[in-house]
C-alpha positions as CSV (number, residue, x, y, z in Angstrom):
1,X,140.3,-11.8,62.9
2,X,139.2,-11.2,59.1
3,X,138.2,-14.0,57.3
4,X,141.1,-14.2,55.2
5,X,143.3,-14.3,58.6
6,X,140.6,-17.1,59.9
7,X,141.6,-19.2,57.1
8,X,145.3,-18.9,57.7
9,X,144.8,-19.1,61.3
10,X,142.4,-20.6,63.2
11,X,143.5,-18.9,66.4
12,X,145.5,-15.8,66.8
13,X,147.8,-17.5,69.4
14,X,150.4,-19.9,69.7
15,X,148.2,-23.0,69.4
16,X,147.2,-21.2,66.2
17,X,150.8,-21.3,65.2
18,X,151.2,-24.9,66.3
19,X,148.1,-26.2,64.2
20,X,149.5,-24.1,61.0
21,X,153.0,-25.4,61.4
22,X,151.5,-29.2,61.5
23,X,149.4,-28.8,59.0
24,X,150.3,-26.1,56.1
25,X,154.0,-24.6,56.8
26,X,156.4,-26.1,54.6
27,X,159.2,-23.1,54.3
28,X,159.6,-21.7,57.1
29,X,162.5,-18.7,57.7
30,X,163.7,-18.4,61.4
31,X,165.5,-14.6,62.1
32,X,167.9,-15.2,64.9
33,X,169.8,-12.7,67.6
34,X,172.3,-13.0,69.9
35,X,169.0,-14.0,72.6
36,X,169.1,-17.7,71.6
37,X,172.9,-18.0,72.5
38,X,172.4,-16.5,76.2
39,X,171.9,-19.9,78.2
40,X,174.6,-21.0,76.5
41,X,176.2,-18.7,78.6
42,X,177.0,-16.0,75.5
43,X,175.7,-12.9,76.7
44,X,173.7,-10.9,74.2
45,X,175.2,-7.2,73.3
46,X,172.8,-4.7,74.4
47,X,171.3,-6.0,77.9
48,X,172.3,-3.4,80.6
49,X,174.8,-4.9,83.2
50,X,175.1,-8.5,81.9
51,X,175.2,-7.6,78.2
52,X,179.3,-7.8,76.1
53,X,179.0,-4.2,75.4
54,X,178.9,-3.5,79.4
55,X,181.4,-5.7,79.8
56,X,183.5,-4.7,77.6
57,X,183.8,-1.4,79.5
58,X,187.4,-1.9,81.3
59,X,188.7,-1.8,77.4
60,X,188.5,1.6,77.7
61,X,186.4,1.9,74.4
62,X,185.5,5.0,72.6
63,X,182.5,3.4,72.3
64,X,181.1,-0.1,72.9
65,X,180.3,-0.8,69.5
66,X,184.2,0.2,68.4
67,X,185.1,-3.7,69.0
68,X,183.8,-4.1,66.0
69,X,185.6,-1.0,64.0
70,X,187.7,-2.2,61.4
71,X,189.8,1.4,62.1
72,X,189.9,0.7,66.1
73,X,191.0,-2.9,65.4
74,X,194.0,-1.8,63.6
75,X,194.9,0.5,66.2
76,X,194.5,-1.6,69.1
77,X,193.0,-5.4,68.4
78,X,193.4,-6.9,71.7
79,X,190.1,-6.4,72.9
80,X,188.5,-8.1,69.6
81,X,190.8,-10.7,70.1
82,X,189.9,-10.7,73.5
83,X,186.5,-11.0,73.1
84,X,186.7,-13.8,70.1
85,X,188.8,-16.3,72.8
86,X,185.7,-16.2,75.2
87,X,182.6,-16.4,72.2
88,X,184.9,-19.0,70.1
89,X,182.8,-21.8,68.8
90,X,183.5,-25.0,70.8
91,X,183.4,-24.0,73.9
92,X,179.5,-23.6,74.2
93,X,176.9,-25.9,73.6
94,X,174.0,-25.4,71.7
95,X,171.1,-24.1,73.7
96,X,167.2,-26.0,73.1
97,X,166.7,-23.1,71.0
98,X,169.3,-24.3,68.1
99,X,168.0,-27.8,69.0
100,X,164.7,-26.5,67.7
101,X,166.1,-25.4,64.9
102,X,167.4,-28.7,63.8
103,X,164.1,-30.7,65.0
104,X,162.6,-27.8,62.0
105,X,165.0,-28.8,59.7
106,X,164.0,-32.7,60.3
107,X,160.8,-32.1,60.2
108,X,161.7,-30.3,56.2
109,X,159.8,-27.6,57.8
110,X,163.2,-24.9,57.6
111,X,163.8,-23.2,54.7
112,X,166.1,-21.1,56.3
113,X,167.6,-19.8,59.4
114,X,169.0,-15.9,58.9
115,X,171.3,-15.6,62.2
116,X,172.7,-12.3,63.3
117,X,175.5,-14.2,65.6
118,X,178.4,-15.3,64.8
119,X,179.2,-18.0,67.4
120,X,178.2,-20.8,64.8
121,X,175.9,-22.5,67.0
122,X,173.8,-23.5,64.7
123,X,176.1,-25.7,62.6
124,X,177.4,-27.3,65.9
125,X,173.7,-28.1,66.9
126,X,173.1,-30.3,63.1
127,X,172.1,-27.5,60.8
128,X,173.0,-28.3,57.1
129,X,175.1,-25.3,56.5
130,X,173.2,-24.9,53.4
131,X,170.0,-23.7,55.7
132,X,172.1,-20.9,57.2
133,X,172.7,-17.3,56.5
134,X,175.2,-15.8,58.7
135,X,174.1,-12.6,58.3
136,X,177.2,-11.0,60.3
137,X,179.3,-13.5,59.2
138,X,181.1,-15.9,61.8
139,X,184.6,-17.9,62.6
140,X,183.9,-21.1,59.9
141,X,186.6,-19.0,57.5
142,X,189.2,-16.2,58.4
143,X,191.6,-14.0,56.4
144,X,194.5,-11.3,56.4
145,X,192.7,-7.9,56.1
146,X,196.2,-6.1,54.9
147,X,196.6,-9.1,51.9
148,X,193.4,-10.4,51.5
149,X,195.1,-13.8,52.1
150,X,192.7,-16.7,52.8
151,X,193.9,-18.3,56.1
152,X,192.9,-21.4,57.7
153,X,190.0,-21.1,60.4
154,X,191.8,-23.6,62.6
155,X,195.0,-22.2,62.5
156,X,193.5,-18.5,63.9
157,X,191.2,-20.1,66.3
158,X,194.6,-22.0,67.7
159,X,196.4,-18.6,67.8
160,X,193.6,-16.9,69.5
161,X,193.3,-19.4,72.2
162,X,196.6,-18.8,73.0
163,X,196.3,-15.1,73.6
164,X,198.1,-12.2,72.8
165,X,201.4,-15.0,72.4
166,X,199.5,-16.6,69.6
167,X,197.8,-14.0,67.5
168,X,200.7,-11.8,67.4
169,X,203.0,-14.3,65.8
170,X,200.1,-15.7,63.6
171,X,200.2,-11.6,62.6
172,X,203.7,-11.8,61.9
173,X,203.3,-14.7,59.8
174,X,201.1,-13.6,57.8
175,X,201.8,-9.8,57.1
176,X,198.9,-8.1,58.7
177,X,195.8,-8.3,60.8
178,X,193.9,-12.0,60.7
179,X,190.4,-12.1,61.9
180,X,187.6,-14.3,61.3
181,X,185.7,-13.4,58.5
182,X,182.8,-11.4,61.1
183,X,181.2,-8.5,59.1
184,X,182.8,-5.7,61.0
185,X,181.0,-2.0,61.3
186,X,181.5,-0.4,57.3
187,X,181.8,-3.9,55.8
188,X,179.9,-5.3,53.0
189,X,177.4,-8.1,54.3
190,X,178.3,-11.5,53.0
191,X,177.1,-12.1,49.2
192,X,175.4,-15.2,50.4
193,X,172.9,-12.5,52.3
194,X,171.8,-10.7,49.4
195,X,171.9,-13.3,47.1
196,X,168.9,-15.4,49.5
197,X,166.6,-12.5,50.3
198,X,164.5,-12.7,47.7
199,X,163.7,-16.0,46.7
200,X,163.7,-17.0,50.4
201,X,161.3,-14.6,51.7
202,X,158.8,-14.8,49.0
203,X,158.6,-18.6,49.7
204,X,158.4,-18.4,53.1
205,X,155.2,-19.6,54.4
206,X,155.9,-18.6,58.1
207,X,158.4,-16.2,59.7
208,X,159.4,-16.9,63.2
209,X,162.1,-14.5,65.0
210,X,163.9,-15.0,68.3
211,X,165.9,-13.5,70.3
212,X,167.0,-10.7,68.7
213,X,166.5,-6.5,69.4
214,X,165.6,-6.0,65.6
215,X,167.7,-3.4,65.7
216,X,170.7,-3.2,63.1
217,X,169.6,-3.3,59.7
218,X,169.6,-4.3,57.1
219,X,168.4,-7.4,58.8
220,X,165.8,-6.3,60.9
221,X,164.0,-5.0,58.0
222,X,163.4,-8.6,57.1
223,X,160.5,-9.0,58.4
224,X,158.6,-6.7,56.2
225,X,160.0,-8.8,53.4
226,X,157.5,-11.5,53.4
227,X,153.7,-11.2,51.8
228,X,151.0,-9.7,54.2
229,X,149.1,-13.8,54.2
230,X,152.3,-14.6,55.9
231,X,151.8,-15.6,59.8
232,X,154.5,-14.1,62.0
233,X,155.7,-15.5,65.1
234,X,158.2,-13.4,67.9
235,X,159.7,-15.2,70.8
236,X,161.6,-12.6,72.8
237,X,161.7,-11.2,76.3
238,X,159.9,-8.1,75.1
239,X,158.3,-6.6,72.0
240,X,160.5,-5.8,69.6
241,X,160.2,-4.6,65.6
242,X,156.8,-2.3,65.9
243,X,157.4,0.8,63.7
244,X,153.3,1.8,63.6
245,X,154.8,5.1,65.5
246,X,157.9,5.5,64.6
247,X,158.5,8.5,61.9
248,X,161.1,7.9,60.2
249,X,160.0,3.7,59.8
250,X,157.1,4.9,58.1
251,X,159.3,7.1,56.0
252,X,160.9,4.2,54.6
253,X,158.0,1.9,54.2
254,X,158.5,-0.5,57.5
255,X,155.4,-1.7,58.6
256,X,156.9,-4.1,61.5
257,X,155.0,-5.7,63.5
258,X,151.4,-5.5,64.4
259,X,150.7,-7.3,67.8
260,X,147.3,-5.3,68.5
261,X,145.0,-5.5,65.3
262,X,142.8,-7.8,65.9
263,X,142.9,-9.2,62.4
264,X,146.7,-9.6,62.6
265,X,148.7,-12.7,61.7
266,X,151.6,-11.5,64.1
267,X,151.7,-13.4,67.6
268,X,154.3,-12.4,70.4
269,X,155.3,-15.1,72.7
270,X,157.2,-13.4,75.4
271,X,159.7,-15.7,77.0
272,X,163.2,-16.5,77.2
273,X,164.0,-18.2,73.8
274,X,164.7,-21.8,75.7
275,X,161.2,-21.2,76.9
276,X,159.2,-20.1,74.0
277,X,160.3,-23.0,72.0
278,X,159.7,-25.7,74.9
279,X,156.4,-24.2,74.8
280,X,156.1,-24.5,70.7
281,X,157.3,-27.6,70.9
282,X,155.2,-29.2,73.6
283,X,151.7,-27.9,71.2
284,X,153.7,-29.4,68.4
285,X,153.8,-33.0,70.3
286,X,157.4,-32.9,69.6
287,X,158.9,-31.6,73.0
288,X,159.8,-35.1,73.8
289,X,161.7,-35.7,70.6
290,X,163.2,-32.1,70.9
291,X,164.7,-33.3,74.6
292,X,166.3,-35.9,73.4
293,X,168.3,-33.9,71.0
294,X,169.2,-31.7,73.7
295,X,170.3,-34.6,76.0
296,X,172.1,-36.4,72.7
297,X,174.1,-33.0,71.8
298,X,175.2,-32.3,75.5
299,X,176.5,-35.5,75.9
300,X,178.4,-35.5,72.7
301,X,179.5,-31.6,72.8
302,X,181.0,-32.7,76.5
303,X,182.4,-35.8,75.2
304,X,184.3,-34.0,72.1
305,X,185.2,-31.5,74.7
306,X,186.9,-34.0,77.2
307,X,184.5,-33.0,80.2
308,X,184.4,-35.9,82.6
309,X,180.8,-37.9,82.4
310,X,179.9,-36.7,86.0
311,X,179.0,-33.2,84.5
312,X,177.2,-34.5,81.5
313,X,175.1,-37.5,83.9
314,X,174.8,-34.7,86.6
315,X,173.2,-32.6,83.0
316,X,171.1,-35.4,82.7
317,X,169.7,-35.6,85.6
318,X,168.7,-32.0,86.2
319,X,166.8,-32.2,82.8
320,X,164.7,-35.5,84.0
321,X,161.1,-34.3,84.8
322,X,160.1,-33.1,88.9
323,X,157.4,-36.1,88.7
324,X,159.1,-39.6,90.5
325,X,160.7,-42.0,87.8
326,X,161.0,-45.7,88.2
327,X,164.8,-46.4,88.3
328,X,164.5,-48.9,85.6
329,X,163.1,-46.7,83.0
330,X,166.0,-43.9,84.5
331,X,168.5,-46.2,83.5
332,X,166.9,-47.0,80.3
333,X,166.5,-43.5,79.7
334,X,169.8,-42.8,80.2
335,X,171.2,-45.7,78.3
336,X,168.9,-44.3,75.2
337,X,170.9,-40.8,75.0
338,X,174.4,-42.4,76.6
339,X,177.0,-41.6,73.4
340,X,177.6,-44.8,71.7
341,X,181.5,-43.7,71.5
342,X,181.7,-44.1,75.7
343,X,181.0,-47.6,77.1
344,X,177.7,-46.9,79.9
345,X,179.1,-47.6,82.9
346,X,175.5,-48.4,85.2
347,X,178.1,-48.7,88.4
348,X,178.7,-45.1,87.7
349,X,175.2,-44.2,87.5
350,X,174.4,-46.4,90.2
351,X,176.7,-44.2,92.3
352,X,175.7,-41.1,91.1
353,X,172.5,-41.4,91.4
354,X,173.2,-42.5,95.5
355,X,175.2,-39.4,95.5
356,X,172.5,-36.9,94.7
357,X,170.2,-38.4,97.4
358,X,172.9,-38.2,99.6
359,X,174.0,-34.8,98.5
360,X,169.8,-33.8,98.8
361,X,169.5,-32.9,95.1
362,X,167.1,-36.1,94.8
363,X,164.3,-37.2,96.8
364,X,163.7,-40.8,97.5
365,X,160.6,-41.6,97.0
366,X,160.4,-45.2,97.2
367,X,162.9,-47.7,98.0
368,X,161.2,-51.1,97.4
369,X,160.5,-52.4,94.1
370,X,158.4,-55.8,93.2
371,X,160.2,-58.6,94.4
372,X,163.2,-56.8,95.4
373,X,164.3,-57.9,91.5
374,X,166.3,-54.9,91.0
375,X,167.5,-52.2,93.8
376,X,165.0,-50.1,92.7
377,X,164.2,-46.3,93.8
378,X,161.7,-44.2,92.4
379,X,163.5,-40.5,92.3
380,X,162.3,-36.6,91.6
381,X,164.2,-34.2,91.9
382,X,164.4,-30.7,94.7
């Protein structure tokens, strides 16, 4: 590393990252793909087999990317609508990615998160809606694209849920085709976009990017946007946004990134998102406080979504560490993250807990505890 980088950095890794967040970053911009929504169990677009543009293939699409035509959507707008019923927000949780994302924004480390979905994740994991740029738009507003008529958000993700039924007569209501306010392919990105990019980037301090291809643009040229002293982070399965040999990015003026200089301030961490920011997290000395708002927004995104509190204890338990855990400090520990808006039912537990021995998800380790006091277990689990 250069001396200048040396001063920014003190190593060109992620405990370098770790050390500069802790001690100098104070506006940092997270750039966000569809990778970070995955374990949530929203497939990404472009990953062969598993990916919604492979899926999308008994649609009988021109092309995979047509979902998202304003012109095919007028001729045929099942499949959006389709498609918008199984990525609506509320039915996911928010994966520990978005939870790190908040635990940034508590920190007042987040300036700003630029997101390329539009499954509003980030909102439903605690982000001030302020800190967000929805770069592609999302579901929080909807309108008629025949009247320009505002409609309400609620009222078309009702419709939608209900199928073909529903967003037909919500069409009929309101004289033309309703959608959520997603940028479509040929649209204009949202004013809110443009208006950010400047001021944002040349505060920003440190620029981290998940989860994302760096594909589409404009947004993936963002990451050129910020000064050369600015330290870059990517947490992604692969390498992603290197234009060094690509023509027609040096045409343009994209550097991208710069993983093999040995002076460089760019760092690739390549994991699954979940992963990268456990990782982050743990040099941080925060991975414990980032847990528990995982555990805290399961149990209350399960609670607001009816789910019975054997999936969310069940949730609980398969988060608990693979070292043995004293039972008292289990129930404790589930009492701490238990939502204060369902009574804690320790019976239940009790059971449940019984349950998974029986069931050989946990291992009994031992079944006597000082003076019998309690009937105490120490657990790990398989």
């Amino acid at each position: 590393m250069s001396n200048d980088s040396q001063n920014i950095l003190y190593s060109p890794n992620l405990s370098g990252i770790a050390k500069y967040i802790s001690d100098s970053a104070k506006n940092i911009i997270v750039m966000v793909g569809a990778g970070i929504s995955v374990s949530a169990g929203i497939p990404d677009f472009r990953t062969p087999g598993t990916g919604l543009y492979s899926k999308l293939e008994s649609y009988n699409l021109p092309y995979p990317e047509a979902i998202f035509s304003l012109d095919f959507f007028r001729n045929n707008p099942e499949p959006f609508y389709t498609l918008a019923k199984e990525i609506y927000p509320g039915l996911h949780c928010p994966t520990p990615t978005h939870y790190f994302l908040k635990l940034l924004q508590d920190k007042n480390k987040l300036l700003r998160v630029y997101t390329q979905n539009i499954d509003s994740l980030e909102s439903i994991a605690g982000l001030d809606k302020s800190k967000i740029i929805a770069a592609h738009g999302n579901f929080d507003t909807a309108s008629c694209i025949d009247t320009g008529e505002i409609v309400n958000p609620e009222e078309v993700r009702k419709n939608i849920l209900l199928g073909k039924e529903g967003w037909s007569k919500m069409n009929a209501k309101y004289g033309g085709l309703v959608k959520p306010d997603i940028v479509f392919f040929g649209e204009n990105l949202p004013k809110k976009f443009f208006d950010n990019i400047n001021d944002d980037f040349s505060k920003c301090d440190l620029l981290i990017v998940m989860g994302t291809s760096l594909k589409v643009n404009p947004f993936a040229s963002l990451i050129d946007n910020v000064s050369d002293t600015t330290p870059r982070l990517l947490i992604n399965r692969e390498k992603v946004g290197q234009y060094s040999d690509d023509i027609l990015s040096n045409i343009v003026g994209l550097r991208g990134f710069d993983f093999d200089n040995p002076n460089t301030l760019d760092i690739a961490l390549l994991k699954d998102c979940d992963d990268g920011v456990k990782q982050l997290a743990n040099k941080l000395g925060w991975l414990s406080q980032l847990e528990k708002l995982v555990y805290k927004g399961r149990v209350t995104f399960n609670i607001n979504n009816s789910i019975p509190k054997k999936t969310y204890l069940q949730y609980i338990l398969d988060q608990l560490s693979d070292t043995p855990i004293d039972y008292i400090i289990l129930i404790n520990k589930i009492k701490d993250i238990w939502s204060e808006d369902n009574e804690f039912d320790e019976t239940y537990v009790i059971k449940s807990i019984i349950r998974g021995i029986k069931e050989h998800r946990i291992e009994q380790i031992i079944v006597k505890t000082e003076k019998n006091k309690y009937k105490g277990h120490q657990y790990k689990l398989i």
